[in-house]
C-alpha positions in Angstrom: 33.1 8.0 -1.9 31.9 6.8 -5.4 28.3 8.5 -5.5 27.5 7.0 -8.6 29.0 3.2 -7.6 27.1 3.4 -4.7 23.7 4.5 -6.3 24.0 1.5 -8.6 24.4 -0.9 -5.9 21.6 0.7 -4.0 19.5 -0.1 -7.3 20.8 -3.0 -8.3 19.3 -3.9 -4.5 16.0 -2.3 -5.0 15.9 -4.9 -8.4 17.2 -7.9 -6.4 17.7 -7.7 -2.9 18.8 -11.4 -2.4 22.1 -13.1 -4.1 20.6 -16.6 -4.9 22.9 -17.2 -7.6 25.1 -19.8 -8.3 27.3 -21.5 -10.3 26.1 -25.2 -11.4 30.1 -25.6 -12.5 31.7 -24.2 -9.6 32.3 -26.8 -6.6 32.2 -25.7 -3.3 34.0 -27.5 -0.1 32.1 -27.4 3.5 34.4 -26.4 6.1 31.9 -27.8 8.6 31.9 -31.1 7.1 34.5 -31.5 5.0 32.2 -32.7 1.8 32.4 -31.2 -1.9 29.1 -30.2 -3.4 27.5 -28.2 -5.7 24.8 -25.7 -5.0 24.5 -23.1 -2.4 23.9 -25.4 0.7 25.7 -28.5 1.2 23.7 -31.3 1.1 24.7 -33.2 3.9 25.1 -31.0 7.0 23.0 -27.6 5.5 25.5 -25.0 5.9 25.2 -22.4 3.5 28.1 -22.2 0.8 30.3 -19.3 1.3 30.8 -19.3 5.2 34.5 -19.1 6.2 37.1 -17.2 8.8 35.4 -14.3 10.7 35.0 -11.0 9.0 33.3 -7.5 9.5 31.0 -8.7 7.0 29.9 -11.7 9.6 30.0 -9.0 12.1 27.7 -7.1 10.7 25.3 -9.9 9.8 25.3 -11.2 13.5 23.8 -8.3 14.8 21.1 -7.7 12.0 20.2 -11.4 12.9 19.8 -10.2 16.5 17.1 -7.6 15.1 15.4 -9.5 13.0 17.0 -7.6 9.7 17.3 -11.3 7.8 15.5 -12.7 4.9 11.6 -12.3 5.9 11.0 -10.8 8.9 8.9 -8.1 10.0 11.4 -5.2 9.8 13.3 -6.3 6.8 10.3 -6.3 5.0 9.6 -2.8 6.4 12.4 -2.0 5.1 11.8 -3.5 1.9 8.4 -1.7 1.5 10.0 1.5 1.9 13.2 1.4 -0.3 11.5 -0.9 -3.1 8.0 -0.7 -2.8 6.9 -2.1 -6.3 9.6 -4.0 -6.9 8.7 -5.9 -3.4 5.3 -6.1 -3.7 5.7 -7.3 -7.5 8.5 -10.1 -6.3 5.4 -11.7 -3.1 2.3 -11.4 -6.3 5.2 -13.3 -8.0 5.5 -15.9 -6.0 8.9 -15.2 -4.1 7.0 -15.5 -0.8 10.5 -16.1 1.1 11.0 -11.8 0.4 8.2 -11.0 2.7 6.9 -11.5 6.6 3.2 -12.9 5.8 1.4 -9.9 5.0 -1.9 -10.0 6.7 -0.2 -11.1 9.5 1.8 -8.1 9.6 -1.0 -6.1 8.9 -2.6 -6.5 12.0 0.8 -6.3 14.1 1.5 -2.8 12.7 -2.2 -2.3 13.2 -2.2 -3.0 16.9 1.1 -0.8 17.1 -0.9 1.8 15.8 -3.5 1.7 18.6 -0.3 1.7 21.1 1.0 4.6 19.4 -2.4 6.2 19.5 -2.4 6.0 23.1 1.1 6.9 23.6 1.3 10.2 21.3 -2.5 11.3 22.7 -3.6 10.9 19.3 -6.5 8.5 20.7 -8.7 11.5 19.5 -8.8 10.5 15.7 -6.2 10.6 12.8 -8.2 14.2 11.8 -7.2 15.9 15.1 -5.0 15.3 18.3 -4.5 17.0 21.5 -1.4 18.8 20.2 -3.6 20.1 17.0 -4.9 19.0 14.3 -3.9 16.7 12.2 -5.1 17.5 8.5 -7.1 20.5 9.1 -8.6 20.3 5.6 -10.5 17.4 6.2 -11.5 18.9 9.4 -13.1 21.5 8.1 -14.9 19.6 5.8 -16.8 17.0 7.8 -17.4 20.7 10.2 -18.9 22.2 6.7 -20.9 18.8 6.0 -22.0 18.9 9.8 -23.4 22.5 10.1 -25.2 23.1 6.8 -27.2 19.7 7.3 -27.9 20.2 10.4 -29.2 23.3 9.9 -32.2 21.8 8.1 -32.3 18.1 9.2 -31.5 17.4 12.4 -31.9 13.5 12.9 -29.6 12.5 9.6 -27.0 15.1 10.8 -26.5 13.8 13.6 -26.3 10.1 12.0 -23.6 11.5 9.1 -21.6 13.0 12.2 -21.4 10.1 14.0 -20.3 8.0 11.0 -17.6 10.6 10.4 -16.9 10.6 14.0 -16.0 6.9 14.2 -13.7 6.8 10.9 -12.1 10.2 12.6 -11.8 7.6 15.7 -10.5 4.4 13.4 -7.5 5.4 11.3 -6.4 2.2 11.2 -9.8 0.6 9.9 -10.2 3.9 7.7 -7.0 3.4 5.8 -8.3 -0.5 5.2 -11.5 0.8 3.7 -10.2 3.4 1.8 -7.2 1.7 -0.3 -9.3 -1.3 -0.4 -11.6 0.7 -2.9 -8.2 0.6 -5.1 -8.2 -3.1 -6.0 -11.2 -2.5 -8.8 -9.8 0.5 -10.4 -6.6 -0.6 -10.6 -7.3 -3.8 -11.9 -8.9 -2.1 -15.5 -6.7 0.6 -15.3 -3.2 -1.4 -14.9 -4.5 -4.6 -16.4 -2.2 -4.2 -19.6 1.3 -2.8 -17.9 4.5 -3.5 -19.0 5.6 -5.0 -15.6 3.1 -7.5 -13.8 0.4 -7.7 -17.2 -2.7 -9.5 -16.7 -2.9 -8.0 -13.0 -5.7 -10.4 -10.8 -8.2 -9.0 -8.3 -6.7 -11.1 -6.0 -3.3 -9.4 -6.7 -4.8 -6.5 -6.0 -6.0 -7.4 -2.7 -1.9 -8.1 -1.6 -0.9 -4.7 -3.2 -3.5 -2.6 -1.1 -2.5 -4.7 1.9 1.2 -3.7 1.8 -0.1 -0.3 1.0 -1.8 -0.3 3.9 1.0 -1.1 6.1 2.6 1.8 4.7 0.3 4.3 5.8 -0.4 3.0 8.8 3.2 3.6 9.7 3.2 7.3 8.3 0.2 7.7 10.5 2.4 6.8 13.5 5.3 8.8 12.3 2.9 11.7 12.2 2.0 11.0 15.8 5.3 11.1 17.1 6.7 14.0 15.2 3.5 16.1 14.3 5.1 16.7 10.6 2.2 16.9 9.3 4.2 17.9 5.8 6.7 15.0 6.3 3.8 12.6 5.9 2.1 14.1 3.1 5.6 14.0 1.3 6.4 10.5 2.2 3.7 9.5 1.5 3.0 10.8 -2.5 6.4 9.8 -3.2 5.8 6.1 -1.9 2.6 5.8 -3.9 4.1 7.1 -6.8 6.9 4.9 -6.2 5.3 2.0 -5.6 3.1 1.8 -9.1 6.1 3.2 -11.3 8.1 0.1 -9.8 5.1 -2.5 -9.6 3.6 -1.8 -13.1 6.3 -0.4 -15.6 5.0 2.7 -16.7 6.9 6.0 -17.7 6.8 9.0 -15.1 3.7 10.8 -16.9 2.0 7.6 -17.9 2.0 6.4 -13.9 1.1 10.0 -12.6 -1.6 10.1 -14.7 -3.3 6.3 -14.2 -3.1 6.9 -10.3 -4.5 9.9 -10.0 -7.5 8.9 -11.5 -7.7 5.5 -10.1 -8.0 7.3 -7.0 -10.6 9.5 -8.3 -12.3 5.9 -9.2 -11.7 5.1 -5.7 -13.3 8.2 -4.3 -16.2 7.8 -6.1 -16.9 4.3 -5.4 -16.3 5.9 -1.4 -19.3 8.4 -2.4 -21.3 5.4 -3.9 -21.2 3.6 -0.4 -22.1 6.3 1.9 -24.8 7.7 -0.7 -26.2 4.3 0.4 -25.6 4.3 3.5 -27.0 8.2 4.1 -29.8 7.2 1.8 -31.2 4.5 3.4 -30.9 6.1 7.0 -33.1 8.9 5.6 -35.9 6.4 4.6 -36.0 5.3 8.1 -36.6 8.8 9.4 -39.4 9.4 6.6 -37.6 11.8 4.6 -38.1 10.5 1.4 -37.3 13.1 -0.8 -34.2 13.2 0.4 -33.6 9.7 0.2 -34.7 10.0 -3.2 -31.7 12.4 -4.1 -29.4 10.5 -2.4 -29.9 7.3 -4.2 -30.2 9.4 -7.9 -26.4 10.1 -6.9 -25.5 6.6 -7.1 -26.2 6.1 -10.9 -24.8 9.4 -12.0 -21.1 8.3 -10.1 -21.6 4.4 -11.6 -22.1 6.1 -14.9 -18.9 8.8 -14.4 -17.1 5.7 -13.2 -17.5 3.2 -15.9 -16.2 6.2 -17.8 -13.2 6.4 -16.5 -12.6 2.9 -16.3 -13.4 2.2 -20.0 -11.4 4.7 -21.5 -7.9 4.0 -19.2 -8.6 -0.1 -20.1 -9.0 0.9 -24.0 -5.9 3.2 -23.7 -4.0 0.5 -22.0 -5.1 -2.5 -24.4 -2.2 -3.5 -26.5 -3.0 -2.5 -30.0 -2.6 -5.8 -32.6 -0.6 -4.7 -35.4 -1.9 -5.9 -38.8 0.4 -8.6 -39.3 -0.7 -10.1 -35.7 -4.2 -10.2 -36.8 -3.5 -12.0 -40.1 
């Protein structure tokens, strides 16, 4: 076996998975109808050019058709999101919207297969911890930390912070949403001026962290069946890294470096929300003081924010060489 053969067809698929070329000078003869045409259907009965005696090939093809492994649909897209992440993702913000299952619409199927899986695994318990252990201990320990010392002098707002923790424990699915969704701003300053996909929209953005999405949602399943809580992690950093070195162009360092802190940028707009959120529950149990401190957070992370965003959108500007500005 030709590893190197084969690892070039594998990326010239990742670059374009579908053959949609043709010849304008080549004619082609339907055996269905009998006409001569140009083009890759014929014109008068629709049969795709090409399609001749019974192979292995047609074989094969017959029983990816029979699960749904064909040009848009659910699991070839799956597929697709897995193998060629950025490339995919940049081909639907494209407008190739024959590569890809509608998106939203297969975010909520995978999102109600998660809630099946859920129940199946006994992972009904929260993406943080399941009957057979926990699932990212870490994180675990950290809403216990956040829990205990607060409570310790504030009981009321403790128990509201624990709750709120408790029900995105409890809502993986709706966590994931929230979380990547705090990705579209960031990444919209910070990859605004890539090589690949330049001039990147909000409303791209929205697409990309929609797929994304998808994505995780399935690793948190994968965890629930297997309990490789390693696996996941691994999978996981390798598809996000994959997925913006494909979608916007960048060189290895130059992508590790722009995601890492747009989700630094994401976190903090996270902190912005519940320092909000925690602040104005405090006012409504009179502790104003505390509210106070909570809300004096929120200008400090704008301020660390607009930072961060201003210097990765003037790094990534294209610099106007003299002779451009004459």
């Amino acid at each position: 076996m030709d590893i190197k053969a084969a690892y070039r067809r594998f990326r010239q698929w990742q670059l374009d998975p579908f053959d949609n070329e043709f010849s304008s000078h080549d004619k082609q003869h339907c055996v269905n109808c009998g006409h001569d045409y140009v083009g890759n259907y014929c014109p008068y009965c629709s049969q795709k050019s090409g399609v001749g005696r019974i192979t292995w090939r047609s074989v094969g093809m017959s029983v990816a058709e029979v699960w749904g492994m064909h040009s848009r649909s659910l699991p070839y897209t799956l597929l697709q999101l897995f193998l060629r992440p950025g490339f995919f993702i940049s081909d639907y913000i494209n407008g190739k919207r024959q590569v890809s299952f509608p998106p939203v619409k297969m975010l909520a199927i995978i999102a109600v297969l998660g809630v099946l899986v859920d129940f199946l695994t006994g992972a009904i318990n929260g993406m943080f911890q399941t009957s057979a252990g926990e699932k990212m201990a870490y994180i675990s320990k950290v809403f216990a930390w956040l829990n205990v010392h607060i409570y310790g002098a504030f009981p009321p707002p403790s128990d509201y912070l624990s709750k709120v923790f408790e029900w995105l424990n409890t809502h993986p699915d709706v966590l994931s949403l929230i979380m990547l969704s705090f990705l579209i701003i960031p990444n919209y300053f910070i990859f605004r001026f890539a090589p690949r996909n330049d001039h990147h929209t909000i409303p791209q953005g929205f697409f990309i962290q929609v797929f994304s999405t998808v994505v995780f949602l399935i690793l948190n399943m994968l965890y629930d069946i297997t309990g490789l809580g390693w696996l996941v992690f691994l999978l996981g950093t390798v598809l996000v890294f994959m997925t913006y070195k494909q979608l916007f162009g960048y060189s290895v360092w130059g992508t590790l470096w722009r995601v890492v802190l747009a989700f630094v940028c994401a976190i903090t707009l996270w902190s912005v929300l519940l320092n909000i959120n925690y602040g104005i529950h405090l006012l409504r149990w009179g502790q104003n003081d505390l509210a106070k401190d909570s809300f004096l957070n929120i200008p400090i992370a704008i301020l660390i924010l607009g930072i961060i965003l201003w210097g990765c959108y003037t790094i990534s500007k294209p610099r106007l060489t003299p002779k451009a500005k004459q």
